[in-house]
N, C-alpha and C positions, 0 to 999 in steps of 0.2 A: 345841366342836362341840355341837351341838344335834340328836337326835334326833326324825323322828316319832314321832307315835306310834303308826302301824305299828310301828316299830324296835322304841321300848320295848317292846311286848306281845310281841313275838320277843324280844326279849333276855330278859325275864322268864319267858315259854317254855321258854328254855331254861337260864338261869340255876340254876332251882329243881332240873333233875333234876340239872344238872352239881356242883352241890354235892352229893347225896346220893350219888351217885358216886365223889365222893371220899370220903366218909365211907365208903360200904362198901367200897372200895379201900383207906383207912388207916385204918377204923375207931377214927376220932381220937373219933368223940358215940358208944358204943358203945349208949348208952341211948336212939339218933334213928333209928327203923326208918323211918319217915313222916315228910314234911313237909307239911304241905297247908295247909290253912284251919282246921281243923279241930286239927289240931295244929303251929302256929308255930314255926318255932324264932327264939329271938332274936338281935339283930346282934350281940349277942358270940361266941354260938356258932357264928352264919354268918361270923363273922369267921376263926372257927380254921380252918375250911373252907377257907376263900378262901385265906387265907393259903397253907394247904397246896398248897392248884392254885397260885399265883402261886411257889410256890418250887419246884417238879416239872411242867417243858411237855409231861412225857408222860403226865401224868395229862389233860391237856387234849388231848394227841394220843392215849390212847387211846379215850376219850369220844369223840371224832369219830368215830375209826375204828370203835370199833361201836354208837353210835348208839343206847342201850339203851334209851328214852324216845322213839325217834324223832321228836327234836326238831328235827333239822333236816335244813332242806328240801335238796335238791337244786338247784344253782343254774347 
């Protein structure tokens, strides 16, 4: 599957806050208040993240539910 890239700039959208979401939900980077541009985090450390979401669906179903970034749209 092949995204636009509409898609990607949404999924990146929302990507970046759903990972800090789970970090201050399991406070796995205790040391990562911000991710930006400005301050990166690297793919290893967004690896522990991810990990975390891809092993817990309600860290991804709470993220939805409230939306804390309003990241996403209404569809």
């Amino acid at each position: 599957m092949r995204l636009t890239d509409d898609e990607v700039r949404r999924f990146y959208r929302i990507w970046q806050p759903l990972l800090m979401f789970v970090n201050q939900e399991r406070r796995l980077l205790p040391d990562v208040d911000v991710w930006d541009d400005a301050h990166p985090l690297t793919p290893e450390r967004a690896k522990v993240l991810r990990d975390a979401l891809w092993a817990d669906d309600g860290l991804r179903n709470a993220f939805v539910e409230r939306n804390p970034a309003g990241s996403i749209e209404a569809t």
